[in-house]
DOMAR-436751 format. One record per residue (C-alpha): residue in one letter; x, y, z. Coordinates in steps of 0.001 Angstrom, whole numbers, padded with zeros to 6 digits, always signed. Example, Ala and Ser with C-alpha at 12.3 -4.5 7.8 and 13.67 -1.06 7.14 Angstrom:
<recs>
A+012300-004500+007800S+013670-001060+007140
</recs>
This chain:
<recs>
X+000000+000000+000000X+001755+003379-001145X+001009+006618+000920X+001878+010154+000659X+001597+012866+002381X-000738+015923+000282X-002617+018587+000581X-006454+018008+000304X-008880+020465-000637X-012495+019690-000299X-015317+021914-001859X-019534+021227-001776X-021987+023844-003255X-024391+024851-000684X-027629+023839-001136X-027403+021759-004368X-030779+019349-004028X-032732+022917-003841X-031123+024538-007067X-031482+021267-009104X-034663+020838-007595X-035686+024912-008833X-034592+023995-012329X-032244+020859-012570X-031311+021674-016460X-030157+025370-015786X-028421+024647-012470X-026295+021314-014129X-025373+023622-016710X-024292+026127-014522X-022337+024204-012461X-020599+022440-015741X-019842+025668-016778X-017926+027024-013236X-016127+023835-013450X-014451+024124-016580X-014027+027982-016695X-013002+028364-012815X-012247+025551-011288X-010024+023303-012863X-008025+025687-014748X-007375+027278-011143X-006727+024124-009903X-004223+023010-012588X-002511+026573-012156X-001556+025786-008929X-000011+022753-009393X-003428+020427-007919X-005030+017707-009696X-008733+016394-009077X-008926+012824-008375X-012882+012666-007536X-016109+014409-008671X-018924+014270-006775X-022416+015579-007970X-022070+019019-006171X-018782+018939-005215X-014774+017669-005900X-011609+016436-004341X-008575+017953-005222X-004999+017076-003835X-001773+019288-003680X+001873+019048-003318X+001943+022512-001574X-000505+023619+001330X+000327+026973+000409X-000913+026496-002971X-003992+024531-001878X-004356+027617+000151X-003869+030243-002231X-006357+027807-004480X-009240+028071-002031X-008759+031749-001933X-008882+032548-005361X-011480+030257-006060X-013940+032056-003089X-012752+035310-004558X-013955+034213-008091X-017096+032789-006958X-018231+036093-005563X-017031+037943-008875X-019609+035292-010905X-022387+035759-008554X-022033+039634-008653X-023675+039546-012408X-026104+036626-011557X-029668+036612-010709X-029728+035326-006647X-031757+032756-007501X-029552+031357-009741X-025893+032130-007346X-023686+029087-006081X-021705+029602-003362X-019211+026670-002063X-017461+025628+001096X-014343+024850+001056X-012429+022405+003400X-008548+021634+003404X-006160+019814+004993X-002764+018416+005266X-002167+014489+005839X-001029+010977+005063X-002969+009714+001842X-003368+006106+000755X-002800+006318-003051X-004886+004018-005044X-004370+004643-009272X-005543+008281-009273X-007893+007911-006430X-006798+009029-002819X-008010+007367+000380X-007523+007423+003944X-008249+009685+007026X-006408+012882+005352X-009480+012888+002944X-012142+012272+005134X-010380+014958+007395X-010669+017191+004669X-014256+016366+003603X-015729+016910+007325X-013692+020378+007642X-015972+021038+004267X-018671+020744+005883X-018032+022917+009066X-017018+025914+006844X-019486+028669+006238X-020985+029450+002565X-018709+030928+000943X-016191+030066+003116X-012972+028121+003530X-011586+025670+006775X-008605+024315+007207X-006871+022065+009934X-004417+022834+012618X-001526+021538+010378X-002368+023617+007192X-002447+026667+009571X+000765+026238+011120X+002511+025912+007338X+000729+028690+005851X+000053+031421+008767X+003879+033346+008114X+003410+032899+004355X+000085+034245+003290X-001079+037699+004089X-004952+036058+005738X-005732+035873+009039X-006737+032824+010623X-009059+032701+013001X-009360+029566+015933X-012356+027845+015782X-011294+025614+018482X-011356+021862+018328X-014660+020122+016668X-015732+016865+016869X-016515+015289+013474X-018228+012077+012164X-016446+009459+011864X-013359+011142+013356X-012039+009200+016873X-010825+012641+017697X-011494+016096+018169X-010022+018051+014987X-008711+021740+015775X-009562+023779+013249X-009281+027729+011438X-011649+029748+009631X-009821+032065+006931X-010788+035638+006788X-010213+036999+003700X-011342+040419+004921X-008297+040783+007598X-004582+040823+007136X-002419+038797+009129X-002055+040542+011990X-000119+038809+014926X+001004+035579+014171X-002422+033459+015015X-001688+030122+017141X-004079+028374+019779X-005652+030960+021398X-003709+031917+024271X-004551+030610+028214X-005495+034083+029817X-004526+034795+033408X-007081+033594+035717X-007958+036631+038351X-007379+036774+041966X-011129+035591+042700X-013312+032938+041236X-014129+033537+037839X-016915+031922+036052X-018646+032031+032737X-022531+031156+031902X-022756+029793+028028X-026038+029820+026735X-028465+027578+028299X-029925+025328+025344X-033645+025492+024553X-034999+021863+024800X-038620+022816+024030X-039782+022379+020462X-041147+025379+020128X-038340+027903+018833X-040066+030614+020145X-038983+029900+023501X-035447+030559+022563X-035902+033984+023890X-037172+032229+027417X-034352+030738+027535X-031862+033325+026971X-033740+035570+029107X-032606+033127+032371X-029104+032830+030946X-029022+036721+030941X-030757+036660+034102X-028199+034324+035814X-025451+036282+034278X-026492+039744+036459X-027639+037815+039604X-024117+036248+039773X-022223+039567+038715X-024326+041145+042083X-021674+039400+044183X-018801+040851+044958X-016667+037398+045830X-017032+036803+041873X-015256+037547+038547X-018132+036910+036001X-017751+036896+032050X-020541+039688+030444X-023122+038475+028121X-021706+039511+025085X-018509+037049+025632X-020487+033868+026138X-023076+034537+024007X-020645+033917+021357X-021127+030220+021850X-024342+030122+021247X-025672+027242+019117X-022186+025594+019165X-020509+022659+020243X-017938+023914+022584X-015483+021790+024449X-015878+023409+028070X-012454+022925+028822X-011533+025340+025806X-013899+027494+026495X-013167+028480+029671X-009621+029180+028797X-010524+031239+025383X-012211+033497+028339X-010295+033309+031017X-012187+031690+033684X-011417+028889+035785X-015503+027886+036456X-018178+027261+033733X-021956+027061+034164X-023984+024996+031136X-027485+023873+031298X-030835+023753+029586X-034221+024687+029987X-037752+023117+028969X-040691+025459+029082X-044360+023954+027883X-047929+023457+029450X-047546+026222+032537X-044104+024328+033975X-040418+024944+032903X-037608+022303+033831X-034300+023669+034564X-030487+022047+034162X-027507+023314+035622X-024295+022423+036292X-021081+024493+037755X-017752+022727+036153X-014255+023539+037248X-012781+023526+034022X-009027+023301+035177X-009873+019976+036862X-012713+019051+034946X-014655+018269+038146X-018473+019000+038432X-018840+020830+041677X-022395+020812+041383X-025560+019894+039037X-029625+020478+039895X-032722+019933+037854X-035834+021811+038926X-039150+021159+037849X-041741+023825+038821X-044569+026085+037590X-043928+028987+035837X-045119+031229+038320X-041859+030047+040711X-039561+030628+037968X-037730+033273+040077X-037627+031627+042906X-035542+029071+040951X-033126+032010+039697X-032691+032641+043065X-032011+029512+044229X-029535+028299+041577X-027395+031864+042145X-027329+031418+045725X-026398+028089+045479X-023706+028816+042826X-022455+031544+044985X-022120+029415+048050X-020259+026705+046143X-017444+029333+044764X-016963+031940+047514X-019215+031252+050258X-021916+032692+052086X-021561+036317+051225X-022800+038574+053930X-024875+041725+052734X-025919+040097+049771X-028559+042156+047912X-031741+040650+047090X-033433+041440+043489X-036684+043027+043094X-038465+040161+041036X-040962+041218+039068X-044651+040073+040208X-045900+039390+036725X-044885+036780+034666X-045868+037744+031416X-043957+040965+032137X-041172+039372+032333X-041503+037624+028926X-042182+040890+027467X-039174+042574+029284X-036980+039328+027885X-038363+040221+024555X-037734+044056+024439X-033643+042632+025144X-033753+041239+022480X-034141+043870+019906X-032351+046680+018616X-032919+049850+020406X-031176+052011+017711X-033298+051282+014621X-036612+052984+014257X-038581+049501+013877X-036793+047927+016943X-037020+051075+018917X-040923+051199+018889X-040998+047517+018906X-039225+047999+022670X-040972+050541+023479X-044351+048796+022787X-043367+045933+024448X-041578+047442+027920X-044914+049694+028497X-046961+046929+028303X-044343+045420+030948X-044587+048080+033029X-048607+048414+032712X-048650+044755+034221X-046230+045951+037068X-045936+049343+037625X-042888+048966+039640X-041017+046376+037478X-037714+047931+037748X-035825+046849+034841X-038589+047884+032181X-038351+050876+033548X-034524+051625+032793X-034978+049814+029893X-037635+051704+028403X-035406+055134+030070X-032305+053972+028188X-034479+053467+024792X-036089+056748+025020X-032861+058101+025163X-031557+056317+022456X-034201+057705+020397X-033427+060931+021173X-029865+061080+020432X-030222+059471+017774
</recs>
């Protein structure tokens, strides 16, 4: 059995069984077309060869990452420049995967886990985008003027382990040279971060629910003074992803991680949480509460204070929250976060929303700064 070592580049169009499905003549053509006047001359200009075509998509090998690179590039770069004079219904746009590894050569095919490697690293890249591995990054970073940005490491089918990968930007120029993110310096006092609880309801309209008692958690745990905690706008970041906690913690420089999930339906909501140390790994502590609706903050409460007591202690002095007394208040509250105060639509939207808050409870504190702070908003701007 020979083997090499090569550069693989994967690409897939996006959404190929919808275009052929719209018109299957037009979008065959089309794609016949971007292969022969893009895509394989590229390819042969930089020194690759194709060794497999799929239906939407081809594998390409190199004898240079930098070229395979440089290939990927070009190729994203001349994708836009097609679409530019073509109808959107009618636009492809690609993902591109590469990476660098052992190959079994077979004839002209290519097998073997540097491939498949490849082919999954496809498939984690945005539209229009291009992925590569750790090793392509670490050849290429000093020699290309793209920065690379971590995506940390992602677990793959049919890959034993977890792959640590890069998205290009094609916008940035290098800057620094780009490696593993960095381990930041934990503080001098407990420092925790809350990712985004995950919705388990079916109903995706309770994704604001839910991010309303990961926001909620966030402020009742930055109330205590014992505690270093992350702010929304870092963990939130990880939303809808597959994060390794471990990793995680040290992209933000914590030492303690709280993940969990949350089921609302039929009047009751079921709550998960659990407080990881993620230098040891350890779980220090994990709940589930099951209760109605109407004791939702009395839940809040409980899971701070017994997050708080597990990291620093009993804190003397703590301050209490004024809870609001209505609970469709709070949804409405939860939903006037969500939107964008400094757009004429999302301003009124808010403002519709957080006097109907207050209207339900007068003395609902947090509408009322929130509906302060868009008012003012709308008049500066």
């Amino acid at each position: 059995m020979e083997r090499k070592l090569a550069a693989i580049l994967a690409i897939d169009v996006v959404g190929y069984s919808a275009l052929m499905e719209a018109d299957e003549a037009g979008t065959f053509d089309r794609l016949k077309r971007g292969r022969k006047e893009l895509f394989e001359p590229e390819i042969e200009t930089r020194h690759g060869r194709i060794f497999k075509l799929m239906g939407d998509g081809l594998l390409a090998e190199f004898g240079s990452v930098v070229d395979a690179v440089e290939c990927a590039v070009t190729l994203q770069r001349g994708m836009a420049e097609r679409n530019a004079s073509v109808a959107e219904d009618q636009r492809f746009e690609v993902r591109i995967g590469i990476n660098l590894g052992e190959v079994i050569v077979e004839g002209d095919d290519r097998y073997g886990e540097g491939v498949n490697v490849a082919s999954r690293l496809q498939q984690l890249a945005e539209p229009g985008g291009i992925c590569v591995s750790e090793k392509v990054s670490k050849e290429v970073r000093q020699k290309l003027a793209f920065a690379f940005e971590p995506m940390g490491e992602q677990r793959v089918k049919n890959i034993a382990e977890p792959v640590y990968c890069y998205r290009v930007n094609l916008q940035l120029p290098r800057a620094a040279p780009v490696g593993r993110l960095a381990s930041l310096e934990l503080p001098d006092r407990p420092s925790i971060a809350v990712l985004p609880f995950t919705n388990m309801s079916n109903d995706p309209e309770q994704e604001t629910f839910v991010d309303g008692l990961t926001e909620d958690l966030i402020t009742d745990l930055s109330r205590s003074a014992g505690l270093f905690v992350i702010a929304r706008n870092s963990t939130f970041a990880y939303k809808g992803r597959s994060v390794d906690v471990r990793l995680a913690a040290r992209d933000l420089g914590v030492r303690y991680v709280i993940e969990g999930s949350a089921r609302r339906a039929a009047g009751r909501v079921r709550i998960n949480a659990q407080l990881i140390d993620a230098v040891g790994g350890d779980h220090i502590w994990a709940e589930r509460y099951d209760s109605s609706l109407e004791d939702i903050f009395a839940v809040q409460d409980e899971v701070t204070a017994k997050i708080v007591e597990a990291l620093v202690g009993r804190l003397a002095g703590q301050p209490a929250r004024k809870r609001p007394t209505s609970l469709e208040a709070y949804d409405l509250c939860v939903r006037a976060r969500g939107v964008s105060f400094q757009t004429g639509l999302g301003a009124r939207e808010a403002r519709t929303l957080l006097e109907k808050a207050i209207g339900l409870d007068p003395d609902y504190a947090e509408a009322h700064s929130l509906l302060a702070l868009n008012l003012w908003l709308g008049w500066l701007f």
